[in-house]
C-alpha positions as CSV (number, residue, x, y, z in Angstrom):
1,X,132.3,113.2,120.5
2,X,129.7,115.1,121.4
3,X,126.5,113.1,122.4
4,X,124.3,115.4,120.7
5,X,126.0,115.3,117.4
6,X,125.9,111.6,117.6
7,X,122.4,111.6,118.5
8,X,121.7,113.9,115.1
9,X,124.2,111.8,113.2
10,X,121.9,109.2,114.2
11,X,118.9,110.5,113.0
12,X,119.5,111.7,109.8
13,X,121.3,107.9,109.0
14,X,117.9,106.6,110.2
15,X,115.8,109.0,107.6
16,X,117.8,108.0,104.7
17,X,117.8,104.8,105.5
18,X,113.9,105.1,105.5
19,X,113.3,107.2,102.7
20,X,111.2,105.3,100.3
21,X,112.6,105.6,97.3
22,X,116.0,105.1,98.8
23,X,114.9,101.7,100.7
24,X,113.3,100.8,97.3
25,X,116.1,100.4,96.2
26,X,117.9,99.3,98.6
27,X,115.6,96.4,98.9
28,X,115.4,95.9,95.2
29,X,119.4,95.1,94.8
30,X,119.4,92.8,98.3
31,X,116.2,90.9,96.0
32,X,118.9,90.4,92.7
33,X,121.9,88.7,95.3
34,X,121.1,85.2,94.3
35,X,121.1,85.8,90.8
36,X,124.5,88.0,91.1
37,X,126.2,85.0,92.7
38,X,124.7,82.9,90.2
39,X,126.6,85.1,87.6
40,X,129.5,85.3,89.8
41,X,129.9,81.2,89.2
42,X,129.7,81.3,85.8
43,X,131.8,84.2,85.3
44,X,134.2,82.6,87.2
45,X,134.1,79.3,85.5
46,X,134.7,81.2,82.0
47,X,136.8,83.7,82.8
48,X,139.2,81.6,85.4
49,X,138.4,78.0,85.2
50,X,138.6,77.8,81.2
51,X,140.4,81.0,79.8
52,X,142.3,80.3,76.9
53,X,145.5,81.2,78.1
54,X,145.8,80.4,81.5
55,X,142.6,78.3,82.5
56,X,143.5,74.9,84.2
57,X,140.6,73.3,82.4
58,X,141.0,75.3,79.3
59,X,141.8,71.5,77.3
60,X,139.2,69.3,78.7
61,X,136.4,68.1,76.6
62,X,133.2,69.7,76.6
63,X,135.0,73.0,77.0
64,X,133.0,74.9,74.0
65,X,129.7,73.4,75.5
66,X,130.4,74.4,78.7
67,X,131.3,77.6,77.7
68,X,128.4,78.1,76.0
69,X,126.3,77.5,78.7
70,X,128.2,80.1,80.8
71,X,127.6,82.7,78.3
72,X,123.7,82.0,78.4
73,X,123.6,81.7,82.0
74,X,125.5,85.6,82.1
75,X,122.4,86.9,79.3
76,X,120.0,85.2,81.9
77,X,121.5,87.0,85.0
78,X,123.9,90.3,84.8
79,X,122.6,90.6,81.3
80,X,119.0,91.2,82.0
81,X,120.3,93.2,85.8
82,X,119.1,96.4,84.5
83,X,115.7,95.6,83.5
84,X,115.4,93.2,87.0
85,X,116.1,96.2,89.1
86,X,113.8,97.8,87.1
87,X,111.4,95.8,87.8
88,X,112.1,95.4,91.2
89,X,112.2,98.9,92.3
90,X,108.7,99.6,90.8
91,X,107.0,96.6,92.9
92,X,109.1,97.5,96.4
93,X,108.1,101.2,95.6
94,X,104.6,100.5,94.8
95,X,104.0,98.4,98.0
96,X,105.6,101.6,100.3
97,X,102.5,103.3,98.8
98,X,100.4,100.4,99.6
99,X,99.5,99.5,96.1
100,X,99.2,96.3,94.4
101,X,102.9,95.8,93.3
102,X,103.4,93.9,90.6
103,X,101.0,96.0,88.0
104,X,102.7,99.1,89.0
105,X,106.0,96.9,88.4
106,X,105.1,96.1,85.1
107,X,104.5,99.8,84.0
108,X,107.6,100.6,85.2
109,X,109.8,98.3,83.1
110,X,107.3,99.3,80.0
111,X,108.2,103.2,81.0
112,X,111.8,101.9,80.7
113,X,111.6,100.6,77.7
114,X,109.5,103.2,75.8
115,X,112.7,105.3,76.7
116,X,115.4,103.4,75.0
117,X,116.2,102.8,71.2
118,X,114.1,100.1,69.4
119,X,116.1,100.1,66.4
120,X,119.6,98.1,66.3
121,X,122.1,98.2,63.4
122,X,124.1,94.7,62.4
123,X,127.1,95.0,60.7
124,X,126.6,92.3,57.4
125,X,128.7,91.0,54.5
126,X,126.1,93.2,52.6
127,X,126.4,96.7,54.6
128,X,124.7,97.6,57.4
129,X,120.8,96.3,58.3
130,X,119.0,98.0,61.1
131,X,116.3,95.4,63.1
132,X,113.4,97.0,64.9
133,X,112.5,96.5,68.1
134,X,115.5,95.2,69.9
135,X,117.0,95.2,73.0
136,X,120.9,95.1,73.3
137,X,122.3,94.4,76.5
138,X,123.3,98.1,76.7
139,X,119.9,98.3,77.6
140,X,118.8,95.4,79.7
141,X,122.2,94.9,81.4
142,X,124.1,96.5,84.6
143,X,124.5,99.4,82.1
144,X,121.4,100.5,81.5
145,X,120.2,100.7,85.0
146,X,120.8,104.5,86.1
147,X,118.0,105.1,83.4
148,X,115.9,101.7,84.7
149,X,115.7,103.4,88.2
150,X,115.0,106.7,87.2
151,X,112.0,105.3,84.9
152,X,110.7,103.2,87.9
153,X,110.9,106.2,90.4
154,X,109.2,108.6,88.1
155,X,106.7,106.2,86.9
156,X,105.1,104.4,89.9
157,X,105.3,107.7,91.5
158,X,103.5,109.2,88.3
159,X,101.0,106.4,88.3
160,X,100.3,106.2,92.0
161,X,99.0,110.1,91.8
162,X,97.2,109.1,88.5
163,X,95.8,106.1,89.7
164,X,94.2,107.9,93.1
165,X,91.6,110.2,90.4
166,X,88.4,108.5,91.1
167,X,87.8,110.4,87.5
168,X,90.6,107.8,85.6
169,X,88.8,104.8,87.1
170,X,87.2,102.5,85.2
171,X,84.3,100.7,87.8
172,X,84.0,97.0,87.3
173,X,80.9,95.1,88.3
174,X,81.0,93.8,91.4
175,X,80.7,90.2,89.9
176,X,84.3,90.7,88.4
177,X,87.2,88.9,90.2
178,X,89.6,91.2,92.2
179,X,92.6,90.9,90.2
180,X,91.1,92.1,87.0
181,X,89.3,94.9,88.2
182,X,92.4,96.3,89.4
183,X,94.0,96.1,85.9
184,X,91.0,97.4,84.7
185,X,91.2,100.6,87.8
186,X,94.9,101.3,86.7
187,X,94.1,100.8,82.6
188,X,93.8,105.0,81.7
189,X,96.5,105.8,84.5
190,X,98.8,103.1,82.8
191,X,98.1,104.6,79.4
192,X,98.6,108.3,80.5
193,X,101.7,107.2,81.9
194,X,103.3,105.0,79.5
195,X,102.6,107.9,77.2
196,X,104.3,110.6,78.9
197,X,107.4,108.7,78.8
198,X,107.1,107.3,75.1
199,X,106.2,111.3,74.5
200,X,109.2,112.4,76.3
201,X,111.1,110.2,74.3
202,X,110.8,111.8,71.3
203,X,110.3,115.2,72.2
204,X,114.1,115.0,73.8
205,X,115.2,113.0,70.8
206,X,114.2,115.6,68.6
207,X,114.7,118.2,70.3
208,X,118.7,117.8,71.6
209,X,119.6,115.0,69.0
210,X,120.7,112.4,71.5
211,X,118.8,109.2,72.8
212,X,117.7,108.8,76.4
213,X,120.0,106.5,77.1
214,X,123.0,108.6,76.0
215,X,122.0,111.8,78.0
216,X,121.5,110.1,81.3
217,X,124.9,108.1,80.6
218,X,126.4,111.8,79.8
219,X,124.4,114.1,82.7
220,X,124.6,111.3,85.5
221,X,125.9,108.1,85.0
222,X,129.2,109.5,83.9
223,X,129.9,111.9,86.7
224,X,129.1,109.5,89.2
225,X,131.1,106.6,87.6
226,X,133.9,109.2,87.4
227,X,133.5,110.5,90.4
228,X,134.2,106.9,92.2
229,X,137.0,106.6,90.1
230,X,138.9,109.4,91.8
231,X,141.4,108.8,94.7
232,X,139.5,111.4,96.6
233,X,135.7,110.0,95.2
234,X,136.3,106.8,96.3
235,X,138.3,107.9,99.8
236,X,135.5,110.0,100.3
237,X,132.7,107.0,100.2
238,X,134.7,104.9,102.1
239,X,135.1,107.2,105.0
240,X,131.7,107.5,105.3
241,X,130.3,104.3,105.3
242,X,133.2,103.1,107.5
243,X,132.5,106.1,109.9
244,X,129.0,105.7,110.3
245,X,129.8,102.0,112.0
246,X,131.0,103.8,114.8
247,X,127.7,104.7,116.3
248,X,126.1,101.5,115.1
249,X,125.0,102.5,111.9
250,X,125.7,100.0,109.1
251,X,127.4,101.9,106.4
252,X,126.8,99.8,103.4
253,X,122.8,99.6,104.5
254,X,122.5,103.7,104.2
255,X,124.6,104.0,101.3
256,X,124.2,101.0,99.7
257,X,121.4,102.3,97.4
258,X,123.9,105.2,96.2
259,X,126.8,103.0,95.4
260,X,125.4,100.0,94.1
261,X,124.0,100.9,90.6
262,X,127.3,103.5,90.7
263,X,129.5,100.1,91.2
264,X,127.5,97.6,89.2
265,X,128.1,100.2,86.1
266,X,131.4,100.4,86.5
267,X,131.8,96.6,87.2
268,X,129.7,96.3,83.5
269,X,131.9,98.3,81.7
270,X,134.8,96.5,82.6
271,X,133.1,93.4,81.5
272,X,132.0,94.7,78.2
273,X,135.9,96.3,77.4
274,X,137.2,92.4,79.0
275,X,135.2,90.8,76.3
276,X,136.0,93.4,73.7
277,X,139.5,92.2,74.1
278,X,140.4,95.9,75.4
279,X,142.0,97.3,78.8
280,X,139.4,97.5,81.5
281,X,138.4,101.3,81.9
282,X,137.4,101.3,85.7
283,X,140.1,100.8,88.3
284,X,137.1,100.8,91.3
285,X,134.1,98.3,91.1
286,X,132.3,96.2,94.1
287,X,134.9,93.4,93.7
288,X,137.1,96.0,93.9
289,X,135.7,97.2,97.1
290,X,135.2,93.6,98.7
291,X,138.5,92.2,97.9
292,X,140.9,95.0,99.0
293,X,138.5,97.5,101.5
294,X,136.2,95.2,103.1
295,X,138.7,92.1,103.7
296,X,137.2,90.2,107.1
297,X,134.0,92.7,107.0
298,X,133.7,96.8,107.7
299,X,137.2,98.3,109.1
300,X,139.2,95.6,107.2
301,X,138.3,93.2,110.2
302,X,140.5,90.6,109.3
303,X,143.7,93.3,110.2
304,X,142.1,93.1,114.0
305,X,141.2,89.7,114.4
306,X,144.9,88.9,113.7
307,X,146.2,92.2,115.6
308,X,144.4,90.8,118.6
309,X,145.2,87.1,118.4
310,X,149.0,88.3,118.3
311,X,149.4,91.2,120.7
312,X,146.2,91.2,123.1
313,X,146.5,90.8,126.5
314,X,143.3,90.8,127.5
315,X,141.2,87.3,127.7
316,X,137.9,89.0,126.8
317,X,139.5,90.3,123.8
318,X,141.1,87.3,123.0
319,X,138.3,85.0,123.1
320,X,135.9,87.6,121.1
321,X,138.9,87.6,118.4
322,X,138.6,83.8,118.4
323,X,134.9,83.8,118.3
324,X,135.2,86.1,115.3
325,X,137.9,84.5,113.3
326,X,135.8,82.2,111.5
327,X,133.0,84.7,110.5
328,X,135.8,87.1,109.1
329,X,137.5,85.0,106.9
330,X,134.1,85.5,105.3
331,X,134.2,89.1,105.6
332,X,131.5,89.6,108.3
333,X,132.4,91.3,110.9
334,X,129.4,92.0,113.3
335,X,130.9,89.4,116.0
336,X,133.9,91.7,116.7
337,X,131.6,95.2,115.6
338,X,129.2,94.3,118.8
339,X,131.2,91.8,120.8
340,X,134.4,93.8,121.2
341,X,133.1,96.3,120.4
342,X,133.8,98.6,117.8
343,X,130.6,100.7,118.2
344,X,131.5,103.2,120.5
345,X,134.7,102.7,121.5
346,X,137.8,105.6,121.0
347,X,140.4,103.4,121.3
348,X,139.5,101.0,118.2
349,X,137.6,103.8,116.2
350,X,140.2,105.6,114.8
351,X,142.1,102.3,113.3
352,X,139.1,101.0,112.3
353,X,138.5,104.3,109.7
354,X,142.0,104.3,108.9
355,X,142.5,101.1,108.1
356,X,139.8,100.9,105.4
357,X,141.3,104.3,103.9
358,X,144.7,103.0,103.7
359,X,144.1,100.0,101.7
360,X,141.7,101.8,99.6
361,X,145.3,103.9,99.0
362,X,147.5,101.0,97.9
363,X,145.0,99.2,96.0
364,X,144.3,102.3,93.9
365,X,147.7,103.3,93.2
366,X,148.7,99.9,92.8
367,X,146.0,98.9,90.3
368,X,146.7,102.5,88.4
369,X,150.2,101.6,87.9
370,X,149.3,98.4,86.8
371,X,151.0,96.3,89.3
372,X,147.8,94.7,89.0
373,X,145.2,93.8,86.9
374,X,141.2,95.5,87.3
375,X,138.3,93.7,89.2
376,X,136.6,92.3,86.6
377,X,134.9,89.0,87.8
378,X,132.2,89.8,90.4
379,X,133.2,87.4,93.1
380,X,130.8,86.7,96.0
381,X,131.0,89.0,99.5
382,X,131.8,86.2,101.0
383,X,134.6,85.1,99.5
384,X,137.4,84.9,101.3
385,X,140.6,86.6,101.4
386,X,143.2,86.2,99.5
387,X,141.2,84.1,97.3
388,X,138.9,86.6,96.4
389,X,142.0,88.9,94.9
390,X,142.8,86.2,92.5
391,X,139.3,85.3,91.6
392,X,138.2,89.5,91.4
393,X,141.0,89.4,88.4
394,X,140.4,86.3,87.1
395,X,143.1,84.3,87.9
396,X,146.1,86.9,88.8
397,X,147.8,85.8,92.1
398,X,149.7,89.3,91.9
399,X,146.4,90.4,93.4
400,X,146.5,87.9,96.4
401,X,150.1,89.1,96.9
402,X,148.6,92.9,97.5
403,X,145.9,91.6,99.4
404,X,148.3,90.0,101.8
405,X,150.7,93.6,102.0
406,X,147.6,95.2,103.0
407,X,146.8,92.6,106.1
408,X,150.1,93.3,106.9
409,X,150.1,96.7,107.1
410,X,146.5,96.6,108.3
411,X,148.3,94.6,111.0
412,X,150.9,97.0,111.9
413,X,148.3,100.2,111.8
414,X,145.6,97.8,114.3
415,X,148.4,97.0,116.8
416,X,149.3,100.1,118.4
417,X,145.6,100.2,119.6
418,X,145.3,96.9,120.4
419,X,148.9,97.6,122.9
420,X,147.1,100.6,123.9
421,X,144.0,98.6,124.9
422,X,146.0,96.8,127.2
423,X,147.5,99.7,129.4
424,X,143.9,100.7,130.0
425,X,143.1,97.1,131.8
426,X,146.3,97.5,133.6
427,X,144.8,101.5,134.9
């Protein structure tokens, strides 16, 4: 390819990458990974472990309690996400614009709020009775965050231009201790701006008749969600963050901060129609992604590792494939990226984007025709294969089985390179 392109290519990765509002958010979703896998063990436990139908611990004692406890541990993780990355987003965005962080983070989750419904009607023996100022986990959860990042964008973007008016400050003696005349500096700029958004509130509630909320969900969140649910959507992601590798970008790092919330959503609803006791809606969610696309890391690395072990010739390759094997049974896949490499190299490129494309084939048709069961359970990146499948759709080996015809094929589509590879040692 044409080194100039590359060298473009290159640089425009690099700018997104960098963009501030992009890398805050980027950042903020790396800073909620522990409390995702904390929710992945618990969801897991519940939904695996102890289902009622085909849980292997479903009769033990304690299995209410224990239950229980799951459930709280979800409201405490995945079902405060939204209002985390909220949170989150405002303090990473804040400190790019060298301000104090956490006040501007604050502001941004009470923008949020001031944007979503406070009133929520119970269904009772005696009719319906509406309870003020509430917060369901339509709000607070994975699927409220499109409107959680929006609010933190616009509002610690908002306040930073506010609070830089040496005519909105409020000048604290110098006696005062740091921390409070800060508060004090940001107090009118916080006001203005938590106004706006409790103003814009109602002006668009009156004015169109729908909530907040429900317009992003129907302007934004919507198309994107369905967007990834297309074949071509979902082909179209993949090639690019699989492509991108090829010149040592990391795919998932650039467009990471696109598909995350876009995944998470889609991840949520299938939760909420799981628990509702209906079909999940979404056939493409992150587990969906990890468990099928991304088995032994970017370019389905496990189908190499094994392609090489089997058919290379070359000892280099060999012992880079053995050096590797361990780190992609837990889907990373920089040993064999750099070591073999990947980066670079036209003989293992084109493989290494098909590959990824392929499986994303099969495991879409396969879970549209039902063959298998949605991702559901948000299982750990590192999770193995094979195991991941079944844990993804909470319990369903059919799942592993698919996982294992994609290695295969994976297998057969990597080994034609991997003879190829060999001839060239031999020239």
């Amino acid at each position: 390819m044409n080194s100039k392109l590359i060298e473009k290519l290159s640089i425009y990765s690099t700018k997104i990458a960098s963009q501030k509002h992009i890398m805050a958010i980027r950042d903020a979703f790396a800073t909620t990974i522990p409390i995702t896998i904390v929710a992945a063990f618990f969801l897991l436990v519940n939904n695996v472990l102890l289902n009622q139908d085909t849980g292997l611990l479903r009769s033990m004692p304690g299995v209410d309690f224990i239950s229980a406890v799951g459930v709280q541990a979800y409201n405490g993780t995945l079902g405060i996400l939204g209002l985390l990355v909220t949170f989150l987003i405002g303090y990473r965005l804040a400190k790019s614009y060298d301000m104090e962080g956490s006040l501007e983070a604050i502001i941004a989750v009470a923008c949020y709020v001031s944007l979503v419904p406070n009133a929520v009607s119970v269904w009772t023996a005696d009719g319906d009775v509406t309870t003020m100022g509430a917060l369901t986990q339509n709000y607070t959860s994975a699927s409220g965050m499109f409107l959680g990042i929006i609010a933190s964008l616009l509002s610690v973007s908002l306040l930073g231009k506010l609070s830089k008016s040496k005519k909105l400050r409020i000048n604290m003696p110098d006696s005062v201790p740091p921390a409070i005349a800060k508060s004090f500096n940001l107090l009118i700029p916080s006001f203005l701006t938590i106004s706006i958004f409790a103003i814009a509130e109602e002006a668009i509630k009156g004015l169109s008749g729908m909530t907040v909320p429900d317009l992003v969900v129907k302007v934004l969140q919507t198309p994107l969600v369905g967007g990834f649910q297309t074949l071509p959507g979902i082909l179209l992601y993949v090639f690019l963050a699989t492509f991108v590798f090829i010149f040592g970008i990391h795919g998932a790092f650039v467009f990471g901060a696109i598909s995350g919330p876009i995944l998470l959503a889609s991840l949520q609803q299938n939760i909420d129609a799981i628990k509702a006791g209906v079909t999940a809606p979404n056939i493409v969610t992150q587990p969906f992604l990890d468990a099928y696309v991304y088995m032994g890391g970017g370019g389905t690395m496990i189908c190499l590792v094994i392609a090489l072990l089997i058919f290379s010739k070359k000892d280099e390759q060999r012992l880079i494939a053995k050096l590797g094997t361990v780190p992609s049974l837990f889907n990373i896949s920089e040993p064999i990226m750099f070591g073999l490499p990947i980066v670079f190299n036209p003989i293992y490129a084109v493989p290494f984007v098909i590959v990824p494309m392929v499986s994303t084939i099969i495991a879409y048709v396969a879970t549209s025709l039902q063959w298998v069961p949605p991702t559901y359970i948000l299982v750990p990146w590192v999770t193995p294969p094979i195991l991941s499948g079944y844990l993804a759709t909470a319990g369903d080996f059919r799942a592993s089985l698919l996982q294992i015809v994609i290695i295969i094929i994976g297998v057969v589509i990597y080994t034609p390179f991997v003879l190829i590879s060999n001839r060239v040692k031999e020239a």
